[in-house]
C-alpha positions in Angstrom: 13.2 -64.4 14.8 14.5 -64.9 11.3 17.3 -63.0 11.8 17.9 -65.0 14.7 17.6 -68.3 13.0 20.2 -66.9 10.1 22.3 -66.0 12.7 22.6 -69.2 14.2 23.0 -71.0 10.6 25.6 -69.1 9.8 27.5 -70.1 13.2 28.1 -73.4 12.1 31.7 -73.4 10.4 31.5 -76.3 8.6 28.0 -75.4 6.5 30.2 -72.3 6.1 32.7 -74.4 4.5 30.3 -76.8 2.5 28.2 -73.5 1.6 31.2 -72.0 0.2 32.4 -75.6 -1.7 28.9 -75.3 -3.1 28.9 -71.5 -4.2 32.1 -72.2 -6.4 31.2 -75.7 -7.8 27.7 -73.9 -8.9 29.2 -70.9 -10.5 32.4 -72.6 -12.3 28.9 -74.6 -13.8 27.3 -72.0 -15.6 30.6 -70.6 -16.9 31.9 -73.9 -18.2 27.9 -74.9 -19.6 27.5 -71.0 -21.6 31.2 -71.9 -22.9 29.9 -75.2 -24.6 26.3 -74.4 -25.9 28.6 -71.6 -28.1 31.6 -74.1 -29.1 29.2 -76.1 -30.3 26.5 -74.0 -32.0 28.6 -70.6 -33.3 31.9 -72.0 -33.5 31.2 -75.3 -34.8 27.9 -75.0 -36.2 26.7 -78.4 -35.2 23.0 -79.8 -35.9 20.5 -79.6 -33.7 19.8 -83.0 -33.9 23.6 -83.6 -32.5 23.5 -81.1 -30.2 20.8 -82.9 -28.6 23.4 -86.2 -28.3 24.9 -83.5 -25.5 22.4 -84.1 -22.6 21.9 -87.5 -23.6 25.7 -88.4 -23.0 25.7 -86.9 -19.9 22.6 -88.6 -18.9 23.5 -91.8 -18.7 25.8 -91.7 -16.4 23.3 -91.3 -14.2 20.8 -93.6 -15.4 23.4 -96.5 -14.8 24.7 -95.0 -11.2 22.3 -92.5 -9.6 20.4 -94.7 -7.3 23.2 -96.7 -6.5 25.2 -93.1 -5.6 22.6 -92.4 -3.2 23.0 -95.4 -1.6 26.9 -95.2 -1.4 26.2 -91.7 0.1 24.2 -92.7 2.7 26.8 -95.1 4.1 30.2 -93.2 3.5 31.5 -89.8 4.7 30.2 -87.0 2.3 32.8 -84.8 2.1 35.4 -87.2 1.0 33.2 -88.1 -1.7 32.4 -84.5 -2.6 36.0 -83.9 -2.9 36.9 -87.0 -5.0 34.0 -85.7 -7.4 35.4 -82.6 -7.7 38.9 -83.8 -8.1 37.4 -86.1 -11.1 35.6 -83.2 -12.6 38.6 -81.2 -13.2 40.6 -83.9 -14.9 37.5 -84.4 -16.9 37.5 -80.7 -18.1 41.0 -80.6 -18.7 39.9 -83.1 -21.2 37.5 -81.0 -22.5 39.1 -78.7 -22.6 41.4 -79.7 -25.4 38.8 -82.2 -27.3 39.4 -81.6 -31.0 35.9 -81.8 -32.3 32.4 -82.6 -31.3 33.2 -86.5 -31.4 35.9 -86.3 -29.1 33.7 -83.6 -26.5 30.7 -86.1 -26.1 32.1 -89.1 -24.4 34.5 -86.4 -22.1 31.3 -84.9 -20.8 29.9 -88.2 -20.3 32.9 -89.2 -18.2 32.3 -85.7 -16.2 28.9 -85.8 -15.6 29.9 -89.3 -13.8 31.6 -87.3 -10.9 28.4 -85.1 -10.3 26.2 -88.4 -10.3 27.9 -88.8 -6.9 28.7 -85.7 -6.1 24.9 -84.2 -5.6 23.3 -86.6 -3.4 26.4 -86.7 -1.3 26.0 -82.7 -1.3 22.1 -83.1 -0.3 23.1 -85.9 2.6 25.6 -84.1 3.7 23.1 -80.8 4.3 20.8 -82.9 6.4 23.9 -84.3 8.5 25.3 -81.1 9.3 22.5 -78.6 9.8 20.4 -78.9 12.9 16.8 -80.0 11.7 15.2 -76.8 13.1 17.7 -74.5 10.8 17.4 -77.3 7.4 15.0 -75.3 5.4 17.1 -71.8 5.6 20.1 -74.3 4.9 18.5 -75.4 1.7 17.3 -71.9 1.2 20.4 -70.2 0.7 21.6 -73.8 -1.3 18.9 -72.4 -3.9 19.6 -68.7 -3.5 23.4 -70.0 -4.8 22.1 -72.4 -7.5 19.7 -70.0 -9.5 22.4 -67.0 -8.3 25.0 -68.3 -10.0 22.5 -68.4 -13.3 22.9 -65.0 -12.7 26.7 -63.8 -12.2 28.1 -67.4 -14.3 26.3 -65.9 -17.9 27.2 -62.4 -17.5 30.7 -62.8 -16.4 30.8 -65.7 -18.9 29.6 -63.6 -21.8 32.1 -61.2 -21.0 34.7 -63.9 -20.8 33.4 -65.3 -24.2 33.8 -61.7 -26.1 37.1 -60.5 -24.6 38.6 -64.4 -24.9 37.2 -67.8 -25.9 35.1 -70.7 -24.5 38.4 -72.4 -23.4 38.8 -69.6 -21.1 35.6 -70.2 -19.4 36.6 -73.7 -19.2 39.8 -73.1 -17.5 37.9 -70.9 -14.4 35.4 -74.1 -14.1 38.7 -75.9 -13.6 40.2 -73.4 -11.2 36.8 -73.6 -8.9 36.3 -77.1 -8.5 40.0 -77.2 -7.3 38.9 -74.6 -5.0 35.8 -76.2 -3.7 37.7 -79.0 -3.1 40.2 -77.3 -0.6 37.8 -75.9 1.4 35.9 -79.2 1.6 38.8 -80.6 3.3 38.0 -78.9 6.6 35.0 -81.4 6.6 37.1 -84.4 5.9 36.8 -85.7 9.7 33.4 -84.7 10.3 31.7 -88.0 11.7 29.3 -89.2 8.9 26.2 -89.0 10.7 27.1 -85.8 12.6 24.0 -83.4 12.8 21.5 -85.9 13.2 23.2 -88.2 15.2 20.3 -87.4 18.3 17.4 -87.9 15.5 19.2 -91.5 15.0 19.8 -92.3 18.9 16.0 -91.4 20.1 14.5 -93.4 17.4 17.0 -96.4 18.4 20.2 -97.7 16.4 20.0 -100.0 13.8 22.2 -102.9 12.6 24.2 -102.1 10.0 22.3 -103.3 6.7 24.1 -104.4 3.4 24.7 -102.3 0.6 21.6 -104.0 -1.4 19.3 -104.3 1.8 19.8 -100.1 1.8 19.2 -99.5 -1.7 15.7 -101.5 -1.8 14.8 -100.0 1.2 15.7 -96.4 -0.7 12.9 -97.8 -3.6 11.0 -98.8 -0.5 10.5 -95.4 1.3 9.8 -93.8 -2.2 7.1 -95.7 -3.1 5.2 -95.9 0.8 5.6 -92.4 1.0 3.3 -90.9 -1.4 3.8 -86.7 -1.1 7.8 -88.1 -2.3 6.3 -90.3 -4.9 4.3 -87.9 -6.7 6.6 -85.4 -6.3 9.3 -87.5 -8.1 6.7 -88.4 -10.6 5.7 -85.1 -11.2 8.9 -83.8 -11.5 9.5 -86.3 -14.4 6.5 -85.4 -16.5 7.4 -82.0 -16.6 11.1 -82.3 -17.1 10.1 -84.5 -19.9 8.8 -81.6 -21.8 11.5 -79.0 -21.1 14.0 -80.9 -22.0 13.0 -81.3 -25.4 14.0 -77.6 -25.9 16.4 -77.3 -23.0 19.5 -77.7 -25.1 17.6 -76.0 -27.9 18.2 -72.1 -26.2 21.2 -71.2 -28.6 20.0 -72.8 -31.9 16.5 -70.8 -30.9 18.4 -67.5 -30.4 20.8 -67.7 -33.4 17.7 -67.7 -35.1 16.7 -64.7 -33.9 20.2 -63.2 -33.4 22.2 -64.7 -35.4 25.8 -63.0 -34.7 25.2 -62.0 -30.9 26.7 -65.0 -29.4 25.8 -63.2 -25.9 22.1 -63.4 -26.1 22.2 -67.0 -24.3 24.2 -65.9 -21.4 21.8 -63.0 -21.0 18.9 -64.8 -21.2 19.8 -67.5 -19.2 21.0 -64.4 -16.5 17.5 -63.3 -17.0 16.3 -66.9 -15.9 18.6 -66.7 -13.1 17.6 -63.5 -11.3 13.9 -64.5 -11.6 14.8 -67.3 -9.8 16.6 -65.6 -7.0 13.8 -63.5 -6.5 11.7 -65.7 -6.2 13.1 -67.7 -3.6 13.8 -64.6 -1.6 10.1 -63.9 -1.6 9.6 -67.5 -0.7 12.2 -67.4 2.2 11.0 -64.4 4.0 7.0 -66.1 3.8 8.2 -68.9 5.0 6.2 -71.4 4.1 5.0 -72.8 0.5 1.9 -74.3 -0.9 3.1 -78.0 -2.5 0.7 -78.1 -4.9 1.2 -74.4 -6.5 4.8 -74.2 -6.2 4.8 -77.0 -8.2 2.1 -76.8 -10.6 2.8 -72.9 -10.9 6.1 -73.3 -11.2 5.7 -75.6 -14.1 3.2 -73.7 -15.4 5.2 -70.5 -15.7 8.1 -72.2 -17.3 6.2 -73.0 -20.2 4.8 -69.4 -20.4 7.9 -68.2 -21.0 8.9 -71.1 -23.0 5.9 -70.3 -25.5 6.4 -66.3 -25.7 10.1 -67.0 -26.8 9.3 -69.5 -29.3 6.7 -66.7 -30.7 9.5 -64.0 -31.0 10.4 -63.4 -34.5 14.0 -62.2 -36.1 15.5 -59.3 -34.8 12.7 -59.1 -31.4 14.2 -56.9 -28.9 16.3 -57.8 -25.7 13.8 -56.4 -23.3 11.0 -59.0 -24.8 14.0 -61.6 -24.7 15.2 -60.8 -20.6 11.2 -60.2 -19.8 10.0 -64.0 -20.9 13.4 -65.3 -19.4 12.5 -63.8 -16.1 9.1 -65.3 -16.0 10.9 -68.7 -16.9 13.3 -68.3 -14.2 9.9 -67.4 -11.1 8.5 -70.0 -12.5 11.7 -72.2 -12.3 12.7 -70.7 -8.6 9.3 -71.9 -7.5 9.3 -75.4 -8.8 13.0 -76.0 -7.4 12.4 -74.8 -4.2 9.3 -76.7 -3.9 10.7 -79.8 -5.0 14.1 -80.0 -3.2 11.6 -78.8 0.2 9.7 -81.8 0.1 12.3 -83.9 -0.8 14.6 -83.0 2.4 11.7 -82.0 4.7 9.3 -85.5 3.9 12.3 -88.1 3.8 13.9 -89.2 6.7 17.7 -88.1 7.5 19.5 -91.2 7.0 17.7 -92.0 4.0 18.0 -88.6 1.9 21.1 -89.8 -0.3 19.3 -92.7 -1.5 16.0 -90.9 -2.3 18.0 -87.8 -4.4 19.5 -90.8 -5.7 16.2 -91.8 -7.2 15.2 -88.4 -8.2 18.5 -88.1 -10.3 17.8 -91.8 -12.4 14.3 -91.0 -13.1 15.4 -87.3 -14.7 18.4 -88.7 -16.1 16.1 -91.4 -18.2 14.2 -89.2 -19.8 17.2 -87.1 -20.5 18.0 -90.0 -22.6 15.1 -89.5 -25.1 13.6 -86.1 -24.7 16.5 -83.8 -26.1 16.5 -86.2 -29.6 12.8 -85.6 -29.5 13.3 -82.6 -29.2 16.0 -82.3 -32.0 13.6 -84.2 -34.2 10.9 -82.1 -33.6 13.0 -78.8 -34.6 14.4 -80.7 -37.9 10.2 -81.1 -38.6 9.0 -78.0 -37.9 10.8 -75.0 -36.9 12.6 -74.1 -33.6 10.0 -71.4 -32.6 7.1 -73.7 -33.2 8.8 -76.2 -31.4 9.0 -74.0 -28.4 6.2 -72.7 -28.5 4.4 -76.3 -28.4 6.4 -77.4 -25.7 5.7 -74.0 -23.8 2.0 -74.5 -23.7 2.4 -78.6 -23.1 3.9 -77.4 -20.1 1.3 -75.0 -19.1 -1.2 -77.6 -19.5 1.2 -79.8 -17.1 1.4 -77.1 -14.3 -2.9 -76.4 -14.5 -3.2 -80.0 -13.8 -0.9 -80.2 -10.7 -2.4 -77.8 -9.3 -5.8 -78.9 -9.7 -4.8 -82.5 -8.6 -3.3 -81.0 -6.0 -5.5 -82.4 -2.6 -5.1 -85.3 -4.3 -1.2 -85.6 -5.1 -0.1 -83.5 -2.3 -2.8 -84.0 0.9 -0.7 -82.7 3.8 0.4 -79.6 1.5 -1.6 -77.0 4.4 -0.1 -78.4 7.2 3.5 -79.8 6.0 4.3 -76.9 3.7 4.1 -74.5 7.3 6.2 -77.1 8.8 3.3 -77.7 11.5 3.2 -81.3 11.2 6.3 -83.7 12.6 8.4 -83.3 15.3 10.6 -80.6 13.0 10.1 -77.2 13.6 9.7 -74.8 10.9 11.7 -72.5 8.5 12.1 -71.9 4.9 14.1 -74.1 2.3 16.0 -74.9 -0.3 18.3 -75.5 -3.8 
């Protein structure tokens, strides 16, 4: 049966295509990302404290716009979006590219990280229009199996880029995939805009056509009525909260501990990466997921791994260093998947942009203030002790989800199986 249901995903050219835009987009990512954590930290030797400006910048963006992206999503086609987001992005990076100094890098990535505001809910929309409801959560599946993959093939090829070349050669391949991604995108440039759920839409009765503002409160609407989406958001924003405090942190913690091997972050973060991918692999071929313990043990395995590297002292081996970033990555897997599955599978089609939307503005707030927390917490202590505090904050985060759990998450029996609405089953997502 599974093989059945791949078989039949796969059939459908233009998830092919968007699956493929995807794959590159995701990998040129983690090239271009490794490439600036080392500019800045070995090659420029910037402060903590200012390194932390980093995912604030790019933040905002998406404070300002997200929820207004999802909105603009919902209502135009996708793949014309997705391609004028990736267009943008490598302008932006050609900008980056040649910035001077850390002054001159900030407000680029700013400007950059304004193309993926729009860019991922029209990516996530655009899933739910052109995948047949019944084949959605292997859709999202292999969307995830990509996203943590590419954790795993971006750092390694990209630490090998970085020690044979430089960061602006990582750079230049982010640059070369988006332009790919965008070519193959262009096969979708006609497909209608509400394409694979255009039945959904007809049985339940067309709508007027609503106004820009009518469809973005009705977005805030749906997310607060619909409670399993609500807490999930909520959730979602407690926990990212405390990783990224140290998020940003992973190469000043490692020069600490290997001060001249300016591959350790791409390893680790491999590490991270194929934890992940297993992970969801697992997940896939069960089928179904428990809400509650794919979020709370996600979260809760993060900060284990979090805390064990903040304990590792000078000179600790690579083993110790790949082990704990494999635990990070299960646990991250399982929180992902968890959280993108309830997302797509508890939200109605037309109304996924907007909702993704959401999720993106309530991260990208606390991206505004957690990373110079975060700074300011390694200025007052030490970056291991910070680690290690936020590591067991977060294990305190992902005990209490899942013992909330019948109370954040009631349907999580039932829903997670795919047993209750009128969609059938599978396994899901990025």
């Amino acid at each position: 049966m599974a093989s059945v249901i791949r078989s039949a995903l796969w059939s459908i050219r233009n998830y092919r295509s968007m699956f493929s835009a995807y794959a590159l987009a995701s990998f040129g990512d983690w090239f271009d990302a490794l490439a600036i954590q080392v500019l800045v930290v070995y090659r420029w030797g910037i402060d903590p404290f200012l390194i932390a400006l980093i995912p604030v910048c790019m933040a905002l963006p998406s404070v300002l716009f997200s929820s207004f992206a999802g909105t603009l999503a919902d209502r135009v086609q996708q793949a014309k979006l997705m391609i004028f987001c990736d267009l943008l992005t490598v302008l932006m990076t050609v900008g980056v590219l040649f910035a001077p100094n850390f002054a001159w890098l900030l407000p680029l990535l700013a400007l950059r990280a304004l193309a993926g505001v729009f860019h991922v809910p029209a990516q996530q929309a655009l899933t739910r229009r052109v995948v047949p409801a019944d084949l959605l959560l292997q859709a999202t599946s292999y969307n995830g199996l990509v996203s943590q993959g590419s954790k795993v093939a971006g750092p390694l090829l990209g630490a090998v880029t970085l020690a044979a070349l430089s960061p602006q050669a990582c750079i230049l391949i982010n640059m070369g995939a988006r332009l790919l991604s965008a070519l193959l995108l262009l096969r979708l440039w006609l497909v209608p805009r509400n394409s694979a759920v255009q039945e959904e839409k007809t049985e339940k009765g067309k709508t007027p056509k609503q106004s820009f503002w009518s469809e973005w409160k009705e977005g805030w609407a749906f997310l607060w009525h619909r409670k399993v989406v609500f807490h999930t958001v909520i959730f979602g924003f407690i926990g990212l909260a405390a990783i990224l405090m140290v998020d940003y942190q992973f190469p000043t913690l490692f020069k600490s501990i290997s001060p001249y091997n300016e591959a350790l972050t791409g390893q680790v973060v491999a590490a991270i990466g194929a934890g992940a991918v297993g992970v969801i692999i697992i997940l896939n071929r069960l089928g179904k997921i428990n809400y509650g313990w794919g979020l709370g043990g996600g979260c809760g395995l993060i900060g284990l791994g979090v805390a064990l590297l903040g304990l590792c002292p000078p000179g600790s081996h690579l083993l110790w260093l790949l082990g704990f970033g494999l635990l990070i990555g299960v646990g991250n897997g399982m929180y992902i998947l968890t959280q993108n599955y309830i997302l797509q599978k508890e939200t109605s089609p037309e109304i996924v942009g907007r909702v993704f939307g959401i999720q993106n503005t309530m991260n990208s707030i606390v991206m505004l203030t957690a990373p110079l927390v975060g700074g300011l917490l390694i200025r007052a202590v030490s970056v291991g002790t910070a680690f290690m505090s936020i590591g067991v904050a977060m294990i305190f985060i992902g005990l209490l989800g899942g013992l909330l759990r019948r109370l954040l998450w009631p349907q999580t029996e039932e829903t997670a199986s795919g047993s209750s609405g009128s969609e059938p089953a599978t396994i899901n997502q990025n």
